[in-house]
C-alpha positions, 0 to 999 in steps of 0.5 A, a space after each residue: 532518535 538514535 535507533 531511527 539514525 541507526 536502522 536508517 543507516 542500515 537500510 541505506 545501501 553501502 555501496 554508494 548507488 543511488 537508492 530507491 524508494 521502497 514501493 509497496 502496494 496494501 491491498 486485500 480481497 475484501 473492503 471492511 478489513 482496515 487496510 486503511 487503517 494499516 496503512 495510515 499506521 505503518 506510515 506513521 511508525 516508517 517516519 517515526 523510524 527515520 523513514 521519508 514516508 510518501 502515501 498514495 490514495 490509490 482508492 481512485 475515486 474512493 478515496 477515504 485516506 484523508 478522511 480517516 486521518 481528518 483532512 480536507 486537502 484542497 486539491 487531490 490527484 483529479 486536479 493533477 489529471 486535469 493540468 491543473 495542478 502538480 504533484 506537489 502541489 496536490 501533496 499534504 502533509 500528515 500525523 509525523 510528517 507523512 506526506 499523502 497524495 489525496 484522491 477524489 471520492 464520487 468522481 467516476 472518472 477516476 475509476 478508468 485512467 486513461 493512457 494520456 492520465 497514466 503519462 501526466 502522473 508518470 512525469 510528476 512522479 517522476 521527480 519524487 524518486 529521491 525525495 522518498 524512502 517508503 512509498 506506500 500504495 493504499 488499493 481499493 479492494 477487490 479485483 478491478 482494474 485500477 486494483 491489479 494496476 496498482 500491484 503489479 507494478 509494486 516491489 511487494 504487495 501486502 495482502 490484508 486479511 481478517 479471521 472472517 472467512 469472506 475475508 481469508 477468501 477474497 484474499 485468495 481471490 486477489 493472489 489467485 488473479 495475480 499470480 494466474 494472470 499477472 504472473 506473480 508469485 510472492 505475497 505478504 499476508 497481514 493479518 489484522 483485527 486478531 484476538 491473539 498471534 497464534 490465530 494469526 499465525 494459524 490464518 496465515 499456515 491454512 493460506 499459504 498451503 492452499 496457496 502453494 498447493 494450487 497456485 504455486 505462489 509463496 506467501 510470507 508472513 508480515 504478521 498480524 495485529 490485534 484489535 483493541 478498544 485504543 485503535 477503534 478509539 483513535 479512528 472515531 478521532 480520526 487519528 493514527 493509533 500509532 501517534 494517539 495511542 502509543 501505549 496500545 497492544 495494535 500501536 506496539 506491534 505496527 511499530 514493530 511491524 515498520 521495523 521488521 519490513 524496513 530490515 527485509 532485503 530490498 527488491 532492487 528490480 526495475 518495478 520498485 522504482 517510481 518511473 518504472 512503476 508507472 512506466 509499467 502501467 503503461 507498457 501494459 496498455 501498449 501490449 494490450 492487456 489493459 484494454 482487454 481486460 477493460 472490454 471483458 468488463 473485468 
């Protein structure tokens, strides 16, 4: 307890200006690389340091985040879209006491926001800015729409990658389409499911010289997580590894993951903060690159 008032103090800006949240969006190129999983588990290693730790199932109409953490949330983000209930009263709680904003999974319609759905979330996320330190945003994978949404308008976005080649290359995909599209030229490459750090660290030189070659884009290393029998364990039991587990090598290091990303310098720009960010999405639509995007198919 002492450590997490500690490290909390030390993030908190000393200058007395109103603090926002942290914003990141967990993305990878390619499903199957337990981008779930580590968002679950560095949401539970934020809290226990002293962070108030929002999650977003941004798998709109997949959403699977309650499951992996054995939930049945009685309402999700559809409800919210549909008037029908708020924010808050959507929100669930979780392991350490995380708090989870549920989506829908089989719901169509939650795949294509529509500009009206995107003013409706942009309000009631609007009065958790204060409420919140960490927010952090489980993408779907892939490149669709809703994905490059979700990571334009983050102070950082956290790619996840696994040894598998399909994996290394999708990853490339998706900060391939970000940066040539979307303008974006800073990444944070994770590496998971790791049978050593030195492989992780080897996965992460081979990306980012290919990356800063033909791209021109940074990518810093967050780090990588090996995989053990504890985390494919505490998944069949539907717990975090972090909270069922915290003996194990994958728990140790998402802990010390949750403390090196809480001692990075903090994006102060306009797209961390929870209005801007949905206020971004918007002025997208209202410039006309979201409805392009949509009549190309993309």
């Amino acid at each position: 307890m002492d450590q997490a008032k500690t490290l909390r103090e030390w993030v908190d800006d000393s200058s007395g200006a109103p603090r926002k949240p942290r914003v990141i969006a967990v993305t990878s190129g390619k499903g199957g690389v337990g981008k779930t999983n580590v968002v679950a588990n560095l949401a539970v290693a934020f809290s226990q340091l002293g962070q108030r730790v929002l999650v977003l199932d941004a798998a709109l109409g997949l959403g699977n985040v309650d499951v992996l953490l054995g939930m049945i949330p009685p309402y999700t983000l559809e409800h919210v879209l549909m008037g029908q209930r708020s924010i808050s009263e959507i929100m669930v709680q979780g392991p350490a006491g995380i708090r989870i904003l549920p989506t829908s999974s089989g719901t169509e319609e939650m795949t294509q926001l529509t500009a009206e759905q995107k003013l409706i979330l942009l309000s009631e996320l609007d009065r958790l800015e204060e409420e919140i330190d960490v927010f952090l945003i489980d993408t779907a994978a892939g490149i669709s729409s809703n994905v490059i949404y979700f990571n334009t308008v983050a102070q950082e976005i956290f790619v996840v990658a696994t040894p598998e080649p399909t994996s290394i290359t999708d990853a490339y995909a998706i900060m391939k389409v970000l940066s040539r599209q979307y303008d974006e030229k800073r990444f944070n490459l994770l590496v998971n499911m790791v049978r050593g750090e030195q492989e992780g660290r080897e996965i992460f030189r081979k990306l980012s010289r290919v990356a800063d070659q033909f791209l021109g884009v940074a990518v810093d290393y967050v780090g990588a997580v090996p995989f053990d029998d504890y985390l494919r364990m505490a998944v069949c039991q539907q717990k975090t590894v972090v909270e069922r587990f915290p003996g194990a090598r994958s728990s140790l290091r998402f802990s010390e993951l949750a403390r090196d990303i809480l001692q990075r310098p903090n994006n102060s720009s306009p797209k961390g903060n929870v209005q801007f960010l949905w206020k971004a999405l918007l002025s997208r639509d209202s410039g006309g690159t979201i409805s392009s995007m949509e009549e190309r198919g993309e």
